[in-house]
C-alpha positions in Angstrom: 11.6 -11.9 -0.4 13.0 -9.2 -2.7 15.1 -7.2 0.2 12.6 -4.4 0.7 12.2 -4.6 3.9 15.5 -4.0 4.7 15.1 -0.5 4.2 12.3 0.2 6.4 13.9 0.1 10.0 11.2 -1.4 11.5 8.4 -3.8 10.5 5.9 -3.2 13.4 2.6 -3.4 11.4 0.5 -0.3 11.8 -3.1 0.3 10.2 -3.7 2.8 7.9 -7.4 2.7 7.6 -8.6 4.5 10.6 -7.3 7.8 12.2 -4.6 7.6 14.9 -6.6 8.0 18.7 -5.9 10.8 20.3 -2.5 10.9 22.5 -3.8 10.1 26.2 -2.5 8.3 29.2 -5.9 6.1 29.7 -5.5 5.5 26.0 -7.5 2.1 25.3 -4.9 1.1 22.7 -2.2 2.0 25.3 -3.8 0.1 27.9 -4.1 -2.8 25.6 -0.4 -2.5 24.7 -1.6 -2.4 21.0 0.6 -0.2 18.9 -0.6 3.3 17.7 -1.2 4.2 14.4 1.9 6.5 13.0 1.3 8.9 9.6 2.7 7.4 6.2 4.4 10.6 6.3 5.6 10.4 9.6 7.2 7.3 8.8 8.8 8.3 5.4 10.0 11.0 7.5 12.0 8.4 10.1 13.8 6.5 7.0 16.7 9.0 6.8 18.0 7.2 4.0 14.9 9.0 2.0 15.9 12.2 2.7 18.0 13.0 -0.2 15.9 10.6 -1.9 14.1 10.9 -5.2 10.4 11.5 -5.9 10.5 7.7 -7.5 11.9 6.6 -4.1 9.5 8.2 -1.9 6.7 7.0 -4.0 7.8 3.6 -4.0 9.0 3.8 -0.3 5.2 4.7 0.0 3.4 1.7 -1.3 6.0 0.0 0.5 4.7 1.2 3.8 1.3 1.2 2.9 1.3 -2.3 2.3 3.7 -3.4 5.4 0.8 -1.1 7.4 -2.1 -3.4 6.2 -0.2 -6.6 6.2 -0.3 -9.6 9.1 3.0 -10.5 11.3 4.4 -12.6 7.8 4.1 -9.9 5.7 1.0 -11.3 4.2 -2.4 -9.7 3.2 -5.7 -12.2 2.4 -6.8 -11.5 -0.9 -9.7 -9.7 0.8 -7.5 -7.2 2.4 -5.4 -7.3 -1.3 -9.0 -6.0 -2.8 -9.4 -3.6 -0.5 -6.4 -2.1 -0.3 -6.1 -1.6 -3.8 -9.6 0.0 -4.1 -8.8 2.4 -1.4 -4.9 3.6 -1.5 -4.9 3.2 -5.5 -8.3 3.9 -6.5 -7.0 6.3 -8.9 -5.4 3.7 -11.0 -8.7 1.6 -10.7 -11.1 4.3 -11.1 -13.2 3.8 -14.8 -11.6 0.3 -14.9 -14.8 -2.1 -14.1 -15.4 -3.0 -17.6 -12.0 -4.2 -19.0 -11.9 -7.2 -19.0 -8.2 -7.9 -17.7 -9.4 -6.0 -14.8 -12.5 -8.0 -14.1 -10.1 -11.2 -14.4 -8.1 -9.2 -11.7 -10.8 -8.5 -9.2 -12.3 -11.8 -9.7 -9.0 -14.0 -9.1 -8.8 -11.7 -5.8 -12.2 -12.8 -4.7 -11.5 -16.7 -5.3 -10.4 -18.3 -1.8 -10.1 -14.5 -0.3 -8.7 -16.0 2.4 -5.7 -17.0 1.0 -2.6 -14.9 1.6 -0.5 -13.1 -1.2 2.9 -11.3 -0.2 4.3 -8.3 -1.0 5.8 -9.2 -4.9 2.7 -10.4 -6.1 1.0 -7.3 -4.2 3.3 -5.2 -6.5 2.6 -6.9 -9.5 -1.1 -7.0 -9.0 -0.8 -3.1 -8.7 1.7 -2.7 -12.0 -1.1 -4.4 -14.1 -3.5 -2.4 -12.8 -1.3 0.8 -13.3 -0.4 -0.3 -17.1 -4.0 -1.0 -17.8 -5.3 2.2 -16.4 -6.4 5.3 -18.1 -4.5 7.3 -15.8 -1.6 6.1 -16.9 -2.5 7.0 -20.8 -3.1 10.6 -18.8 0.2 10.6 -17.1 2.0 9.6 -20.7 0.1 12.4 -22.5 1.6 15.1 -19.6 4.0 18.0 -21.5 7.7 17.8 -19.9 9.4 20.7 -19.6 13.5 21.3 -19.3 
């Protein structure tokens, strides 16, 4: 494990596919004792050591907390959940991808023994190829800074 988790205070597991249910006393999920659903946002908002952060480190602290959100108990996702998660949170960087081959090699590899568990590094590298294969990123390189 690369250390990331030790800046997210805590590492209850909370999904981010559905809407949170509506506060009420006779709740379901509070009856149940199942943890509610808390906003990305919401969460970046309780790491105070983001709060002077960068952009960079909000961004990152993001995918961070996205993936922590969809992963089990060990910090795993099945290469299922990998696929989807990918296709959802970072569609942008996948968007206009389906042809190239290093993608298809990507997807494929993901839906091999989808079962099987990846953690969090190889989530992060799975998403950097993506990102470096992209045309979005060509987009992003070809943006005009100003000073």
């Amino acid at each position: 494990m690369c250390g990331c988790r030790a800046s997210v205070p805590s590492t209850t597991q909370y999904p981010v596919t559905q809407p949170a249910p509506a506060p009420s006393s006779s709740s379901p999920l509070a009856a149940a004792g199942m943890p509610r659903r808390i906003p990305i946002a919401k969460q970046l908002a309780s790491i105070k050591a983001l709060g002077k952060g960068s952009d960079l480190e909000k961004a990152f602290a993001t995918t961070v907390l996205v993936y922590n959100n969809s992963a089990d108990p060990d910090g795993k996702l099945s290469k299922a959940e990998t696929k989807s998660l990918l296709q959802t949170q970072f569609w942008g960087f996948i968007q206009g991808q389906e042809n190239k081959p290093k993608y298809q090699e990507i997807i494929s590899a993901l839906d091999e023994e989808s079962e099987n568990k990846i953690d969090f590094e190889d989530f992060m590298i799975l998403l950097v190829s993506l990102a470096l294969m992209s045309d979005l990123l060509q987009d992003i390189k070809n943006v005009k800074t100003t000073k």
